[in-house]
C-alpha positions in Angstrom: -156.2 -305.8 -41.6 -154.4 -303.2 -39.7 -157.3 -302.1 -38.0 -157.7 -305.4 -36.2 -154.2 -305.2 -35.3 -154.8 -302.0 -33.6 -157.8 -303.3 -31.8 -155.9 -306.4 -30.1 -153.1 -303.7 -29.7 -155.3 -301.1 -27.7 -156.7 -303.9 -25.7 -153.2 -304.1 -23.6 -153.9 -301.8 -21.0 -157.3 -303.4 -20.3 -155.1 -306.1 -18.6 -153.7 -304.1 -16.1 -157.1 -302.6 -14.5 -158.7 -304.1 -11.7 -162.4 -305.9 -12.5 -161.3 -306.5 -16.7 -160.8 -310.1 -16.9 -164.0 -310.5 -18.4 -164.3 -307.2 -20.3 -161.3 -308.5 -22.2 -162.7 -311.3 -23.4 -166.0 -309.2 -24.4 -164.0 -307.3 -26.2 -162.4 -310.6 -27.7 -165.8 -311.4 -28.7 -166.2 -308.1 -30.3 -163.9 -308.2 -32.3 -164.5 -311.3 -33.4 -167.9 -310.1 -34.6 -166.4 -307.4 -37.0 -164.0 -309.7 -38.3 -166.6 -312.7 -39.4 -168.4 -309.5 -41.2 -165.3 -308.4 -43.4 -166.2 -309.5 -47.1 -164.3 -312.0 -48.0 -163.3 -312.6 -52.0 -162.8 -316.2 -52.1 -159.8 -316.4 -55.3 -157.3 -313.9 -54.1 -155.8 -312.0 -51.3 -157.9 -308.8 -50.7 -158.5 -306.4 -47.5 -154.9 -305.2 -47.9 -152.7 -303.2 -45.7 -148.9 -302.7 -45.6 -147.5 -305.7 -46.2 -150.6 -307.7 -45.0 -153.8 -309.0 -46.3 -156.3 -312.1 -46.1 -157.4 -314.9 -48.5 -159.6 -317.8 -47.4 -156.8 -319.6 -45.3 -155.9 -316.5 -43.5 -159.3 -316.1 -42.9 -160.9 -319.2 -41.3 -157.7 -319.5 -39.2 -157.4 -315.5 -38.1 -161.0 -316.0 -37.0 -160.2 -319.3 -35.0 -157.7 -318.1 -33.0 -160.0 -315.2 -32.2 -162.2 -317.4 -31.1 -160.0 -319.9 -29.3 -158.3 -317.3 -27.5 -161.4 -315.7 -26.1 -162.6 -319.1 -25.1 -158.9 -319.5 -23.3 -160.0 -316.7 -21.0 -163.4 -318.5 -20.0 -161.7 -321.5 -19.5 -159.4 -319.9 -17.4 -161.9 -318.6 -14.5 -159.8 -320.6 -11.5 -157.0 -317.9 -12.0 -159.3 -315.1 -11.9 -161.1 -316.6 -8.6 -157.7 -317.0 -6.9 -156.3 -314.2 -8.6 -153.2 -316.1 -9.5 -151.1 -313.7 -12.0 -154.1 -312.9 -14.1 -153.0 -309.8 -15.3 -149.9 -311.0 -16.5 -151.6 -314.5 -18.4 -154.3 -311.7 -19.8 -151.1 -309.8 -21.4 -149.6 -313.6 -22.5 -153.1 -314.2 -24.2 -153.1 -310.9 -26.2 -149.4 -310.9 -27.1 -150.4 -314.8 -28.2 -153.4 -313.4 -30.4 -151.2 -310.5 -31.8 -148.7 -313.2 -33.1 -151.2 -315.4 -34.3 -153.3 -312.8 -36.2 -149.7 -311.4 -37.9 -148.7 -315.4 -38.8 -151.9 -315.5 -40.2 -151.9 -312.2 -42.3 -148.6 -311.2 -43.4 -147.6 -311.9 -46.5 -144.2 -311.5 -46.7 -142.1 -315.4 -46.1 -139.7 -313.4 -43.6 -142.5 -311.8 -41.4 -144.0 -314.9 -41.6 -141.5 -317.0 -40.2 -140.5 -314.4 -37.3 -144.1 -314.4 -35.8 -144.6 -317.8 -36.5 -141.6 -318.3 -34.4 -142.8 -315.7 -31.9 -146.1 -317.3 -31.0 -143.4 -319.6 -29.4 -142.5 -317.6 -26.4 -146.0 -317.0 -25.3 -146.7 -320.4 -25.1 -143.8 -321.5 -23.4 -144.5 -319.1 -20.7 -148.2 -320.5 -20.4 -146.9 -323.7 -19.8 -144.1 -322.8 -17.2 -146.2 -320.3 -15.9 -148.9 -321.5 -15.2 -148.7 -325.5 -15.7 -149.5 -328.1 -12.6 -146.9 -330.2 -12.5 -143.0 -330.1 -11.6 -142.2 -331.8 -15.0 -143.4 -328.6 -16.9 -140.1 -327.1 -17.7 -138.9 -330.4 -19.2 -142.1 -329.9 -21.5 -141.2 -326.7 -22.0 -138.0 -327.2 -23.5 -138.9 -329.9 -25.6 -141.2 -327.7 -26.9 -138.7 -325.2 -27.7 -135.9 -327.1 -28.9 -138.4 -329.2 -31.2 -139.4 -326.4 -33.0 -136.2 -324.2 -33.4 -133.6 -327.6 -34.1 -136.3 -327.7 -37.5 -137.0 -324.1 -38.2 -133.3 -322.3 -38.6 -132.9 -324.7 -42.1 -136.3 -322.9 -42.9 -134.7 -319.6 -42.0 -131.5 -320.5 -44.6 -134.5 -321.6 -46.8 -136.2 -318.2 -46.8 -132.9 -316.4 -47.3 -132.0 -318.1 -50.2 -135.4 -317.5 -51.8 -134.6 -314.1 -51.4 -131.5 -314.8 -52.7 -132.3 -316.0 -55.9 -135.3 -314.0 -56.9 -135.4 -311.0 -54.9 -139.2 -311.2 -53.6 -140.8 -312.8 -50.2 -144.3 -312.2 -51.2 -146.3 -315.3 -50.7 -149.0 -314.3 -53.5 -146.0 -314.7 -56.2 -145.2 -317.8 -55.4 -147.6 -319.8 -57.7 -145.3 -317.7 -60.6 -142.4 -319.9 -59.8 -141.0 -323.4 -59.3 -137.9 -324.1 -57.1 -136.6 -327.3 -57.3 -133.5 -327.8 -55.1 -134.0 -331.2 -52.5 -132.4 -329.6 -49.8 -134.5 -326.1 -50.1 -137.4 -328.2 -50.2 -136.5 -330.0 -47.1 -135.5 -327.0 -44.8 -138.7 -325.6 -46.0 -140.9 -328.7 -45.0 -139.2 -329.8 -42.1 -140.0 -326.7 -39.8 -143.8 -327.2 -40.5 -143.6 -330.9 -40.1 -142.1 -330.5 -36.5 -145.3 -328.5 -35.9 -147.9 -330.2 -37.3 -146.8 -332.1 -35.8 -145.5 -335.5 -38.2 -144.8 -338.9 -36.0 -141.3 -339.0 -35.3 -141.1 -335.8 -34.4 -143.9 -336.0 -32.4 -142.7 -336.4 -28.7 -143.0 -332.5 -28.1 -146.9 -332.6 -28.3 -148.1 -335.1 -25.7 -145.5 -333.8 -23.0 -146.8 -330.3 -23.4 -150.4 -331.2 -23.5 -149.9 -332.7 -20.0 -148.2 -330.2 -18.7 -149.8 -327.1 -20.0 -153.1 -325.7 -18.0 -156.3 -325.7 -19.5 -155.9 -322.5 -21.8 -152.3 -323.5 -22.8 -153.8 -327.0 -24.3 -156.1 -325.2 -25.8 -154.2 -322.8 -27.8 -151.9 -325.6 -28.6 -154.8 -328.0 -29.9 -156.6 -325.4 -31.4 -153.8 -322.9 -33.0 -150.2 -324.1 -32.4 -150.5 -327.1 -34.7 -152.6 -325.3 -37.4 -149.8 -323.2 -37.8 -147.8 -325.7 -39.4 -150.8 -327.1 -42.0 -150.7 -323.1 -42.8 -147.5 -322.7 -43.9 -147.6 -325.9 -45.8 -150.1 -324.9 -47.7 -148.5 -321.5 -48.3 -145.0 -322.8 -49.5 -146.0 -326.1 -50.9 -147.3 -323.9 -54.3 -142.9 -323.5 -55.0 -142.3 -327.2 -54.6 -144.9 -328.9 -57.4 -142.1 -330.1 -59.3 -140.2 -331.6 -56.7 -143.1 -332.6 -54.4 -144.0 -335.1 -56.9 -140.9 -337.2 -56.3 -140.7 -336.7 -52.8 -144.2 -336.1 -51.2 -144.9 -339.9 -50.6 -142.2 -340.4 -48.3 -144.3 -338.1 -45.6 -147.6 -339.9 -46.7 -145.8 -342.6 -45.6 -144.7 -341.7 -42.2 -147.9 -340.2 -42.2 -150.5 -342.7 -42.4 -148.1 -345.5 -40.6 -147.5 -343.2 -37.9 -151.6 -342.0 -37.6 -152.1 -345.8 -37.2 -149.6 -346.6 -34.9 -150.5 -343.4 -32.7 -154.3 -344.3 -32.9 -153.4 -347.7 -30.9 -151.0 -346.0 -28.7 -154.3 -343.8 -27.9 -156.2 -347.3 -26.8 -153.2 -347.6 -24.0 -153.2 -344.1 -22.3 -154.5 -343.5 -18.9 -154.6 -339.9 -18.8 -157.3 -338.1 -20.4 -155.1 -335.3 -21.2 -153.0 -337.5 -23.0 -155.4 -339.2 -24.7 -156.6 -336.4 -26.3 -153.6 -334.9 -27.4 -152.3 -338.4 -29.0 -155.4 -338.5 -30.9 -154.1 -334.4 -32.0 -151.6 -336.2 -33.5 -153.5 -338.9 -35.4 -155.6 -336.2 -36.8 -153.0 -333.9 -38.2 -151.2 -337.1 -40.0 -154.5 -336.9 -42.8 -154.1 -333.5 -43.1 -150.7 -333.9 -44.0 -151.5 -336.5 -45.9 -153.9 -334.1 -47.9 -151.4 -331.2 -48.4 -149.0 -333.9 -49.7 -151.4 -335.1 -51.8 -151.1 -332.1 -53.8 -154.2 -332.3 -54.6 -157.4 -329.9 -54.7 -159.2 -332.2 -52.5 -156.5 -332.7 -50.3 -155.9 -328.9 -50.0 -159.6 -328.4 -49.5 -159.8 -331.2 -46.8 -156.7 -330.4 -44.8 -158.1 -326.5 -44.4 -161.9 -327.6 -43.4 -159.6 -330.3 -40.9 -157.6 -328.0 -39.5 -161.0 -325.9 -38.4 -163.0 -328.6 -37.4 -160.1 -330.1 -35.5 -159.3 -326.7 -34.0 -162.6 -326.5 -32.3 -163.4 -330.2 -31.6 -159.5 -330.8 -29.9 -159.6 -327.2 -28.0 -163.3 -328.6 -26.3 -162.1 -331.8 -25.5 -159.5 -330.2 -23.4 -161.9 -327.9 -21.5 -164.1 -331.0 -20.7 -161.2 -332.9 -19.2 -160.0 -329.6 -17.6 -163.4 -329.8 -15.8 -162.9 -332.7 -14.8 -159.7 -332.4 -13.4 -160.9 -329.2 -10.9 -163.4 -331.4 -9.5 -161.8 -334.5 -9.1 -157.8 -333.2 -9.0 -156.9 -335.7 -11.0 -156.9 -337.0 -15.0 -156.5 -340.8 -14.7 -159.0 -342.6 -16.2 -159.2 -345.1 -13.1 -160.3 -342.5 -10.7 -162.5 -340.6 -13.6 -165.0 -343.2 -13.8 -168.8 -343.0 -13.7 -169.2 -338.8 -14.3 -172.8 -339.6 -15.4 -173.9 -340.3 -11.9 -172.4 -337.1 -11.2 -173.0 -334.7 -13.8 -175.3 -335.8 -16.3 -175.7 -332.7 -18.1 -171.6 -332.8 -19.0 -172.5 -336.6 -20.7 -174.6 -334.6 -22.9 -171.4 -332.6 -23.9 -168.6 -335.3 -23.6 -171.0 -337.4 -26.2 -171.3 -334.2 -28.6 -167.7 -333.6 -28.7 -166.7 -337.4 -28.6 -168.8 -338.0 -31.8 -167.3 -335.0 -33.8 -163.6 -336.2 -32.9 -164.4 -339.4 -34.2 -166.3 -337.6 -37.4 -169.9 -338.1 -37.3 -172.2 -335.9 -38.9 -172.5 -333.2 -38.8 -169.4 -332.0 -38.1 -166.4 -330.3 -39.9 -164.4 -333.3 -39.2 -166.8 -335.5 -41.2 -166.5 -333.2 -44.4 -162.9 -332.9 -44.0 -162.2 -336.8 -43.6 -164.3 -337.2 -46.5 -162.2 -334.7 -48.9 -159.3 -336.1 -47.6 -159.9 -339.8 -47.7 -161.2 -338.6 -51.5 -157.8 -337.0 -52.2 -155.3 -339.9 -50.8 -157.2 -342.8 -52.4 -157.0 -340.6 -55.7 -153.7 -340.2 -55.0 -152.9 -344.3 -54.4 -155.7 -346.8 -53.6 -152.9 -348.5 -51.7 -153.5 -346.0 -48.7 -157.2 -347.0 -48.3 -155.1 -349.9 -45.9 -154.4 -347.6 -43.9 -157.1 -345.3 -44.1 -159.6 -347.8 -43.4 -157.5 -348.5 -39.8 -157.0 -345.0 -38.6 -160.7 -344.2 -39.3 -161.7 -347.3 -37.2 -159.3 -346.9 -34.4 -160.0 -342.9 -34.2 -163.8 -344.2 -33.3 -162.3 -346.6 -31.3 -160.0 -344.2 -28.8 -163.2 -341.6 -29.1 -165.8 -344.4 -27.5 -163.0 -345.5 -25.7 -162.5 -342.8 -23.6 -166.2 -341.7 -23.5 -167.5 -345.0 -22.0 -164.6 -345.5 -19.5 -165.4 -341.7 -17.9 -168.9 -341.8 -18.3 -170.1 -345.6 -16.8 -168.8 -348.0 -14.7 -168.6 -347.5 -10.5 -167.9 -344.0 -9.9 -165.0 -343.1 -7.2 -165.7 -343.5 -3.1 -163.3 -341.0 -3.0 -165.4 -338.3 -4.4 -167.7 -336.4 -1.1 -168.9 -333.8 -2.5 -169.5 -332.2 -6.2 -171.7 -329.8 -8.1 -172.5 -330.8 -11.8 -170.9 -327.8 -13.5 -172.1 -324.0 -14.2 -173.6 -321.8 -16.8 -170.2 -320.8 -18.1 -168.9 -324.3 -18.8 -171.8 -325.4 -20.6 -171.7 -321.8 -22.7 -167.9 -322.5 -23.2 -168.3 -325.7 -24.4 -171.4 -324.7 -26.6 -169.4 -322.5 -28.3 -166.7 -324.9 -29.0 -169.6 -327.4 -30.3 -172.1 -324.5 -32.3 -169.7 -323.8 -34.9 -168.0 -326.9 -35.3 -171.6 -328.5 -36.6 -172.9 -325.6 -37.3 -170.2 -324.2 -40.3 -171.2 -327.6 -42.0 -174.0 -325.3 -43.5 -171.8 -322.8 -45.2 -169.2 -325.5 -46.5 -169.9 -323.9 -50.1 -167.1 -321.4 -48.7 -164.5 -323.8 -48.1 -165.2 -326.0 -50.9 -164.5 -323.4 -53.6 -161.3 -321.6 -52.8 -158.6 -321.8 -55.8 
C-alpha cells in the first residue's frame, strides 16, 4: 500500500510545471491501472505495510477516489483554459487523494480519524477557492462546523477505546464488544453528520451549490462515502448495543429519505436537485449498516460505489450545462435536446441509473438493501415502497424538464459539447453498468 502512497506523493511537483495539467491526470489514470491489478483476498486485510493494508471496503472505495479524482481534473478544463490558480487546485486535488487513500487504508482508529478529518481542509478550500457564488464561505463554514461539532465526541470515543483495551487496530475489533450508550453515540454521530443522516443534513445542499464542478464531485462521489466507511468499520464493536438502539436511525432514516425525496420534486436548481437526491440515497445505506445485517452490509458497500459514480456524473452534466448557459435554473435550462442531442443520450443514461434501473450498481444495491430492511421489519416496506417511487419520480422529473419543452430565446449561440465531456461522462457511466458483471466480488466479502 505504501507504494501507492509514494506514487500520489512524487506526483506533487508535477503540479508546479508549466504544460502538466493533463499529464497529472495521466498519471492519475496510471495509477489507477496498477491499483485495479493488486490481488485482492476477499476475507481479510492483506497487501500490508506499516500500519496500513486493504480488505474489500478499502478496496472498491481507494479505487473510487482514484477514479473520481482524475475525472475532477477533466471536469475541470475551464481553469486550465483561463489559467485560473491551476497549479495550486492540482496540489488541492493530490493532497485531497493522499487523504482519501490514507482514510481508506490505515488501520489504526486514530490515523483514521485524523485523515478522515483532514480530507476536510482540502475541500473547504475547493469550495472557497474556487466556488461561483458570494455565498460560498457561508457553505464553507457549515461545512466545517457540521462535521467538527460531531466528530470531537468521536475523538473522546477513540481515546477511550484506547483507554480500555490498549489497541486501535481496526482488524481486532470483531474480538470485542463495547457496550457503553454514550461510546456508541460519539462514535455514530461523527459518521452520521457525514453520511450525511436528515437532520443533520443542511451542510450538504449548501455546499453542493456552492462548490465548482470538481468540488461537487468529490463531495458526491467520496466525501459522503467516508461516513458509510467508518460505519461499517466501527459498527463490528457496537453489536450488542446496536440492537437496542439501531432503529432509532432507521427511523430518521427512511422518514427523512421520504421527506427529502418530495423536497427533491420542489427544487429549481439542478445542482440542488441532485444533491437532495445525495441525501435520499445515503438514508438506505444507512438504513443497511443499521440493519446489521449481511445484506445490509453488502448493499450499503455496492451503494456507496454505484452512487459514487452515478452522483459525481450527474454533477458534470449540470456543470455542462451551467458553462453554456451561465445558469442552473431549471426555467431557463429547458429544451437541451434541441441543442445538444448527443448529451440527452447521456443525461437519460445517468438519469436511469440514479433512479436504479438495470443494469446499474444502484439496482443491485437497492435490491440487497430493500432485502436487508424488510428482513429486518416488514413495517419499513411503507416507506421503502415511497422513496423508491419518488427517487424515479425526482430522476424523470428533472430529465423531462431540461430535456423538452420551449428551449430559451435567450440562448444565441451554442456548440453541443466535445470529445472530452462525452469521454468524462463515459467513464462515469462504463463502470457504474459495467461492475454489475463482477458483482460475485462484492457479494461474497465476510
Amino acid at each position: 500500500m505504501m507504494k501507492f502512497l509514494f506514487m500520489i506523493f512524487f506526483m506533487i511537483p508535477l503540479c508546479f510545471l508549466k504544460k502538466m495539467f493533463w499529464m497529472v491526470q495521466m498519471m492519475m489514470m496510471l495509477m489507477m491501472l496498477m491499483f485495479m491489478f493488486l490481488n485482492i483476498n476477499i476475507m481479510n486485510f492483506n497487501n500490508l505495510s506499516y500500519m496500513m493494508g486493504c480488505d474489500l471496503i478499502s478496496f472498491g472505495l481507494i479505487l473510487l477516489s482514484i477514479w473520481i479524482c482524475m475525472l475532477m481534473i477533466m471536469a475541470s478544463e475551464n481553469l486550465y483554459k483561463n489559467n485560473y490558480y491551476m497549479n495550486f487546485f492540482l496540489l488541492n486535488i493530490i493532497i485531497l487523494l493522499i487523504m482519501l487513500y490514507l482514510t481508506f487504508s490505515v488501520m489504526n482508529l486514530f490515523m483514521f480519524y485524523l485523515f478522515f478529518e483532514g480530507s476536510l481542509i482540502p475541500t473547504l478550500l475547493l469550495i472557497m477557492g474556487w466556488g461561483y457564488q458570494p455565498e460560498r464561505i457561508q457553505a464553507g463554514l457549515y461545512l466545517l462546523f457540521y462535521t467538527l461539532f460531531a466528530s470531537l465526541p468521536m475523538l473522546m470515543g477513540i481515546f477511550f477505546i484506547f483507554y480500555e483495551y490498549n489497541y486501535m487496530i481496526m482488524y481486532y475489533f470483531k474480538f470485542f464488544s463495547m457496550n457503553f450508550y454514550l461510546l456508541y453515540l460519539s462514535m455514530i454521530l461523527a459518521f452520521l453528520v457525514k453520511m450525511p443522516m436528515y437532520f443533520v443534513h443542511l451542510w450538504l445542499p449548501k455546499a453542493h451549490v456552492e462548490a465548482p464542478v470538481s468540488g461537487s464531485m468529490i463531495l458526491a462521489g467520496i466525501m459522503l462515502k467516508l461516513g458509510g466507511y467508518g460505519l461499517l468499520r466501527v459498527m463490528i464493536l457496537f453489536q450488542k448495543i446496536g440492537m437496542k438502539l439501531n432503529f432509532i436511525w432507521v427511523i430518521i432514516s427512511l422518514v427523512g429519505g421520504f421527506y427529502i425525496s418530495l423536497n427533491c420534486l420542489c427544487q429549481v436548481d439542478m445542482k440542488s436537485l441532485i444533491a437532495y437526491s445525495s441525501v435520499a440515497h445515503m438514508s438506505l445505506v444507512i438504513c443497511g449498516i443499521m440493519s446489521m445485517n449481511y445484506w445490509g452490509f453488502m448493499g450499503s458497500y455496492i451503494m456507496m460505489i454505484g452512487h459514487g459514480l452515478c452522483s459525481s456524473g450527474m454533477f458534470c452534466l449540470a456543470n455542462i450545462n451551467y458553462e453554456r448557459l451561465q445558469s442552473r435554473s431549471l426555467y431557463i435550462n429547458k429544451g437541451l435536446m434541441n441543442f445538444m442531442p448527443s448529451m440527452s443520450l447521456w443525461w437519460f443514461l445517468l438519469m436511469s441509473s440514479n433512479m436504479a434501473a438495470p443494469p446499474s450498481l444502484n439496482l443491485m444495491g437497492e435490491m440487497s438493501l430493500i432485502n436487508s430492511m424488510i428482513s429486518w421489519s416488514w413495517l419499513t416496506m411503507i416507506m421503502l415502497i415511497l422513496i423508491s417511487f419518488f427517487s424515479a419520480a425526482y430522476s424523470l422529473y428533472l430529465y423531462s424538464f431540461t430535456q423538452h419543452g420551449y428551449y430559451n430565446m435567450g440562448v444565441y449561440s451554442f456548440y453541443g459539447g466535445v470529445s472530452r465531456e462525452y469521454l468524462m461522462l463515459m467513464l462515469h457511466w462504463l463502470p457504474l453498468n459495467i461492475l454489475v458483471l463482477k458483482i460475485d466480488y462484492m457479494m461474497i466479502w465476510f
